[in-house]
N, C-alpha and C positions, 0 to 999 in steps of 0.2 A: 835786340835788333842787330849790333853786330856781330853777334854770333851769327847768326838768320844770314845774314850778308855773306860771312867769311864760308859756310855750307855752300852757299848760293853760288857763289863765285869760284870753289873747287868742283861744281856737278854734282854734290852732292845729294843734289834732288827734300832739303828743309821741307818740311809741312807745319806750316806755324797758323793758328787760327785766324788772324784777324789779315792773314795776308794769302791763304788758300783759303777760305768760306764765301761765295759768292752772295750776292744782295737773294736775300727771300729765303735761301737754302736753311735746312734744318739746322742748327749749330751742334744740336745732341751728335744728332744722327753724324755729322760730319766727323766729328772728335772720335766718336766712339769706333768710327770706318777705319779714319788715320791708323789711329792708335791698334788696331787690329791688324792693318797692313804695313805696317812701318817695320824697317828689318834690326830699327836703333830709338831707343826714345834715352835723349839727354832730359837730366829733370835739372832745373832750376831752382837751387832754394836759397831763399831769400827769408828776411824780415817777413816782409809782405806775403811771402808763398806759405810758408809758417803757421802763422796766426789767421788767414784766412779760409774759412770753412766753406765744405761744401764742394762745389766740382773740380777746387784743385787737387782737392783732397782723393776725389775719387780718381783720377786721372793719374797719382802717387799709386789709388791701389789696383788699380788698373795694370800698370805696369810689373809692378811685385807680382803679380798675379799670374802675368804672362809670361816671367820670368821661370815658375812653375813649371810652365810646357816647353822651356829651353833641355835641350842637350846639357848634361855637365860640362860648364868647362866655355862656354856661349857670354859671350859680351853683350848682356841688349840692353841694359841700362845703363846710364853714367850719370853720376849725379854734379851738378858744377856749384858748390859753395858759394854765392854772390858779396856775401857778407856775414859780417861774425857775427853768425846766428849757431845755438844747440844745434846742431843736427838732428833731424828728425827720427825716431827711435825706429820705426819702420825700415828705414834708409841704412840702420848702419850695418854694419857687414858688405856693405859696398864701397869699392874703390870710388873714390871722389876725387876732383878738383878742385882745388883752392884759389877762386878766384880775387879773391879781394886783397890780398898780399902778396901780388905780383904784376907785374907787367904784363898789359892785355896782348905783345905779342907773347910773349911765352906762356900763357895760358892759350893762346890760340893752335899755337905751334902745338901743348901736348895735348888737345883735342881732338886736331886732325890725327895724328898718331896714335889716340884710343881706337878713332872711329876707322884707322885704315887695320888695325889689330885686330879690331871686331871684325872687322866684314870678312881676311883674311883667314882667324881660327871659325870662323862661322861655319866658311866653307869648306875649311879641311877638318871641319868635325862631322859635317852634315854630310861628308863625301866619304868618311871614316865609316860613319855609322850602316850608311847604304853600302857597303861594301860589305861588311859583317851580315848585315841581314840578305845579300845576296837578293838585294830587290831594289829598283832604284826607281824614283819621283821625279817628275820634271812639271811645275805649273807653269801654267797658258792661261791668258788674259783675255777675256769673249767679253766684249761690251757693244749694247747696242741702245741706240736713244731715238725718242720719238716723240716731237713737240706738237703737243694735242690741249682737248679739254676735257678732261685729263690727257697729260703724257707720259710717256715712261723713260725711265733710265733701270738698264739690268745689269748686270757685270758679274762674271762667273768665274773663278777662277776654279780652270777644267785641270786633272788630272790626267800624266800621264805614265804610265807604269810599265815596266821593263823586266827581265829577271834572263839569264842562261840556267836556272835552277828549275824554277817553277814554269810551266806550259800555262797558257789561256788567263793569264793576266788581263785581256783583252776583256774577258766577262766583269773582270771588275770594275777595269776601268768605265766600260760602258754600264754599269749598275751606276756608277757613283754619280758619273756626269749627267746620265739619261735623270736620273733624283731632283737633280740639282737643277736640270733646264727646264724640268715640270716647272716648279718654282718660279724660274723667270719668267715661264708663259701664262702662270696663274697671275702674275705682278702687271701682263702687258694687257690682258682681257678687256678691262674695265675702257682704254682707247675705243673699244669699240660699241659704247656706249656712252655720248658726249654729255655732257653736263652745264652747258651754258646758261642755269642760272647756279652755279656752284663756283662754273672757272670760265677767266675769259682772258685772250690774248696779250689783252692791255696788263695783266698779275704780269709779277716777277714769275720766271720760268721755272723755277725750283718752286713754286707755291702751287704751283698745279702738275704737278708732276709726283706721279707714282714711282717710287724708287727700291729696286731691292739689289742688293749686291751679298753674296756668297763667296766668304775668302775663305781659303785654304789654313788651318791650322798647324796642324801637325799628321806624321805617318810614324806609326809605334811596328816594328815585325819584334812578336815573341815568341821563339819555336817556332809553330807551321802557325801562325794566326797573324794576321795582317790588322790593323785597327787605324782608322784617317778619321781626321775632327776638323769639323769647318765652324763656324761661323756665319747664321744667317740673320741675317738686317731689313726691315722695313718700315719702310714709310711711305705712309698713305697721306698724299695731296690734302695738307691743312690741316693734319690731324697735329693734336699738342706735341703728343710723345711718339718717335719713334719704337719700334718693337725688334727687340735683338733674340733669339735662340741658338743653340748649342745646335750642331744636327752629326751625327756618330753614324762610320758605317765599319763594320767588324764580319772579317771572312777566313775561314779555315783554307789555307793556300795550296794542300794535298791531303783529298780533292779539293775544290772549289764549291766552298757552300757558303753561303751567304747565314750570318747569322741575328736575323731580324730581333729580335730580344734578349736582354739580360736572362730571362728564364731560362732559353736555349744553354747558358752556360749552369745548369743547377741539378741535381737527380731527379727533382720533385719538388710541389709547390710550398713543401714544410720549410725550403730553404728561404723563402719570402720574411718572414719575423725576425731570422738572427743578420739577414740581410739588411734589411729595417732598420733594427737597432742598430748595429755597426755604422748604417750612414747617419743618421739622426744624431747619434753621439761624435761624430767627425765632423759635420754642420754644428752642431751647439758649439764646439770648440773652435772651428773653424770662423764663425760669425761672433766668435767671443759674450754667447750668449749665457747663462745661469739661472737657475729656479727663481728670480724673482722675473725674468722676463717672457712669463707664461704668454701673451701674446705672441710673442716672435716664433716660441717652441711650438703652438697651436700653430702656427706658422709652414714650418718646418716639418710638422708631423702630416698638414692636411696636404702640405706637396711631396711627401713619397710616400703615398698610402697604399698602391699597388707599384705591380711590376711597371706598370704603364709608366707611372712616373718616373721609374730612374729609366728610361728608354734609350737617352743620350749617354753610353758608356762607350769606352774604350779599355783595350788590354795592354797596357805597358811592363814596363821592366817591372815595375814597383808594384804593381796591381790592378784591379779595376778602379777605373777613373769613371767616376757617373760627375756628369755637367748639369747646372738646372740653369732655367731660362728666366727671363727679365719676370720678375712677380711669383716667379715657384714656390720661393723659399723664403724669400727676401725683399726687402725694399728696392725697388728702381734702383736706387743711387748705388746700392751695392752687386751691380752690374750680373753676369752670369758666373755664382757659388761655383766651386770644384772641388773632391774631396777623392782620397784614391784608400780603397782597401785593400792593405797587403793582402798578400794572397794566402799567407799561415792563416788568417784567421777563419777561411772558406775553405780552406784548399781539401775538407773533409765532406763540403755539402757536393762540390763539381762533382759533372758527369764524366763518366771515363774516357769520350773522346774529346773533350776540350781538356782533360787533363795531362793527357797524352801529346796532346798538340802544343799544351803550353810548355812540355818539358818538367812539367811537374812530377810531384808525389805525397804519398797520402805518409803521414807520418805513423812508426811503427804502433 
């Protein structure tokens, strides 16, 4: 808590659960929002954080995770030591604070100094980056709410894209947003269709309330290929569990082609098996799974059994990135898998204009 305070009290804009989650709201669903929109998660470990299993746990791998789709070089974790506890083996390779052998103003003092570092190299790496790719991202925040039986709350974070290099950026942007307010207007329908023996005025207002929000991930340009990852979220009015998916949109920048499937990048459907394999074997490792946990691998194999299934990819430096959704691959608690295949391992199935595009080559 005084951490929470000392944020509070600089404008740092804290989001701490038991003091931003309103009476009735989903608490998943709220965490897993945060935690996606947040530009910094300080982790706390303690005794207590430690030794207790279960959603703090996933909330540590949440973070690692997201650290993943950082920029090299990005500050988005900090972890603050509370007490003389191992450090958690997940955690190390990160710069930490020592809080318990020192004085809470000088632990406060060099917090704000991480978190003004961060926001700082953030910006002059993400301002770096969009200068090299000669394409620049600006997100816009669209929220609209409507207190019904059911009601809605939507929130969009719209795209907006630039370039002195590339002409008609304009088509993308309006492909990605137009996608994405389908979405909210599939989420607000149900308003018009009342439910009063289901919801009634007198509920907390989050317990009949239809909720989706769509945040902005990340923007990868490799060569002439553009590739943007958001994050879509919902919650349906009473239901147990919210529902979270990956959603990928990937376009060749000269020309302008939208590339609706992973296939689109491959010569032929024979590329599908070594495809396969390469993810299957990067989730087994990934999910830290082995031949005695044929469950999990049944798992694993029946959510990418076609192209359909890795649908949510992106083109980064390092390779293709395919995302899977809440249940794909995985248990709930281990939120949305991610696994990126270099590109030496493919770079002989691609077609010759995504190879081209990417700055590739086929080796001799």
């Amino acid at each position: 808590m005084p951490f929470y305070d000392l944020l509070d009290a600089h404008n740092l804009n804290p989001w701490m659960d038991h003091k931003s989650i309103l009476s009735g709201q989903n608490w998943d669903y709220e965490i897993t929002t945060a935690l996606e929109r947040c530009d910094i998660i300080i982790i706390f470990v303690s005794q207590n954080s430690v030794d207790k299993r279960g959603y703090a746990q996933k909330e540590i791998s949440f973070a690692l995770e997201k650290i993943k789709e950082k920029l090299k070089g990005d500050i988005y974790a900090i972890p603050v030591q509370l007490d003389r506890v191992d450090f958690p083996e997940q955690l190390k390779g990160i710069q930490f604070l020592q809080a318990y052998n020192k004085e809470q103003s000088e632990v406060e003092a060099e917090l704000l100094r991480s978190l003004n570092a961060a926001q700082k190299k953030s910006l002059e790496i993400a301002s770096d980056a969009q200068l090299k790719a000669e394409v620049r991202w600006l997100i816009e925040d669209s929220e609209l709410k409507y207190n019904g039986i059911p009601g809605f709350s939507t929130s969009v974070q719209r795209i907006r894209l630039s370039s002195t290099k590339y002409a008609q950026l304009k088509d993308i942007e309006d492909h990605i947003n137009g996608s994405l307010a389908r979405h909210a207007m599939d989420a607000r329908y149900s308003t018009l269709e009342p439910q009063p023996s289901f919801y009634n005025l007198m509920q907390d207002e989050w317990k009949r309330t239809n909720t989706f929000d769509a945040i902005f991930g990340s923007a990868d340009v490799v060569g002439r290929v553009i590739s943007v990852g958001y994050s879509l979220h919902w919650y349906s009015a009473g239901a147990a569990h919210p529902v979270h998916a990956p959603k990928s949109f990937n376009y060749l920048l000269e020309p302008i082609i939208h590339l609706p499937s992973i296939r689109n990048l491959f010569q032929s459907d024979d590329a599908l098996g070594p495809v396969q394999a390469h993810v299957q074997r990067l989730l087994a490792s990934e999910l830290k799974l082995n031949e005695a946990d044929s469950f999990d691998l049944n798992w694993v194999c029946e959510g990418t059994k076609d192209w359909d299934s890795l649908s949510n990819f992106m083109l980064t430096k390092d390779g293709i990135t395919v995302v899977f959704g809440s249940y794909q691959v995985a248990a709930y608690a281990l939120g949305m898998p991610r696994i990126t295949i270099p590109y030496e391992l493919v770079v002989d199935l691609l077609n010759e204009s995504v190879l081209h595009a990417l700055g590739l080559y086929r080796t001799a």
